[in-house]
C-alpha positions as CSV (number, residue, x, y, z in Angstrom):
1,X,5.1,-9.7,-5.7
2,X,3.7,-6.3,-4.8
3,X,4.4,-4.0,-2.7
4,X,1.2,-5.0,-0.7
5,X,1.9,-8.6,-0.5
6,X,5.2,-8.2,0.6
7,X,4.4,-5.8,3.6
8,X,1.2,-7.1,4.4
9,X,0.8,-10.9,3.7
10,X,2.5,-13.7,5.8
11,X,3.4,-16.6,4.3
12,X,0.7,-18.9,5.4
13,X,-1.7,-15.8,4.1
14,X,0.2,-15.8,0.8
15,X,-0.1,-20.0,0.4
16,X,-4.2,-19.2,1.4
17,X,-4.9,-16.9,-0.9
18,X,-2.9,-19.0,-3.9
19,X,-5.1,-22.1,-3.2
20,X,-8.1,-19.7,-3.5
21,X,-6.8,-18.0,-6.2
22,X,-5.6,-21.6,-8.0
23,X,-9.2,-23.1,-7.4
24,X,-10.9,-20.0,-9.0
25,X,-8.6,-20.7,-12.4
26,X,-10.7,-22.9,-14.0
27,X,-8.4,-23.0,-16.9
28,X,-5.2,-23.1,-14.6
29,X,-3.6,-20.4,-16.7
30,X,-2.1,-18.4,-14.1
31,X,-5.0,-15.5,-14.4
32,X,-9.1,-15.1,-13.8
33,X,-11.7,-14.1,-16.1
34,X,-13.9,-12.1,-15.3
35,X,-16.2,-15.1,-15.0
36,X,-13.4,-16.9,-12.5
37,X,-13.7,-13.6,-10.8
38,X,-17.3,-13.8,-10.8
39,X,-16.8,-17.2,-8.9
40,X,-14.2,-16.2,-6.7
41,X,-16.4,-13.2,-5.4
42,X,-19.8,-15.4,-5.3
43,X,-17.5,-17.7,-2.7
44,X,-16.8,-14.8,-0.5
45,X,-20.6,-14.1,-0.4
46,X,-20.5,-11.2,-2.7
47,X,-22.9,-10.6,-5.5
48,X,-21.6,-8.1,-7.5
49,X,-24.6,-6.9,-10.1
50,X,-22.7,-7.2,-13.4
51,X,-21.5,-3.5,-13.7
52,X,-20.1,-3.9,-9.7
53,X,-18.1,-7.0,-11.4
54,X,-16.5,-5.0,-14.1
55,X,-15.7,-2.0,-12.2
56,X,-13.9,-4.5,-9.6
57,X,-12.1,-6.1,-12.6
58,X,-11.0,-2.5,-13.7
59,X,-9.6,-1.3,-10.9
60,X,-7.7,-5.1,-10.3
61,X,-6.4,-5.7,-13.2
62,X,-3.2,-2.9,-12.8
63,X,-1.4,-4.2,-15.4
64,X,-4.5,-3.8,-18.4
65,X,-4.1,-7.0,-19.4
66,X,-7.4,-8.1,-19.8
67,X,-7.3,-11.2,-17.1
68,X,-6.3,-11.0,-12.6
69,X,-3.2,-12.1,-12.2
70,X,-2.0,-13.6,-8.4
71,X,-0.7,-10.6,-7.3
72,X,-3.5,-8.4,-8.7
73,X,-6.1,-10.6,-6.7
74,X,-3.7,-10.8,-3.5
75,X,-3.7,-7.5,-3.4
76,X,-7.5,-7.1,-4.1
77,X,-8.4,-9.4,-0.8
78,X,-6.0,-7.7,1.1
79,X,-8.0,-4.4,1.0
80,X,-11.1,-6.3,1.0
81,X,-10.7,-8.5,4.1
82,X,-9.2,-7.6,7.6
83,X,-5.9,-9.3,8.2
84,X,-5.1,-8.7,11.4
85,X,-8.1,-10.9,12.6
86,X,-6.6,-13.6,11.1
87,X,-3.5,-15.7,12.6
C-alpha cells in the first residue's frame, strides 16, 4: 500500500476502487494493460486520444513494470477524483 492509499483512502474507498480495479483486469492477473486501462478510463467518461493514454500509463506505472498494478491505479484515481465528496 502506498503512502497515498494509506493516508487518503478509507476502507470502504479502498474495497471501491479494487472492484473497479478487479473488473477492469480482464485477465484477472493482478495488473491492467494499457488496453484494461483504456477501459477503465472510457468508464469514467474519459477519452484519452491514444498519446493521452500512454502518457497516463507512464506516469502510473511507478514501478516500470510494463502493466498498473492496484496500488498504482489507487493512487492514480485518488489525484483524479475528489474524495472528500464522497462518504
Amino acid at each position: 500500500m502506498t503512502a497515498i492509499e494509506s493516508s487518503q483512502l478509507t476502507p470502504a474507498q479502498r474495497d471501491e476502487f479494487k472492484e473497479v480495479f478487479d473488473l477492469f483486469d480482464a485477465d484477472s492477473n493482478g495488473s491492467l494493460t494499457r488496453e484494461e486501462l483504456a477501459s477503465a478510463m472510457g468508464s469514467l467518461g474519459m477519452t484519452p486520444t491514444d498519446e493521452e493514454l500512454e502518457a497516463v500509463f507512464i506516469k502510473t506505472d511507478a514501478d516500470l513494470s510494463g502493466t498498473i498494478e492496484f496500488p498504482e491505479f489507487a493512487e492514480w484515481v485518488v489525484n483524479k477524483v475528489d474524495l472528500t465528496s464522497q462518504d
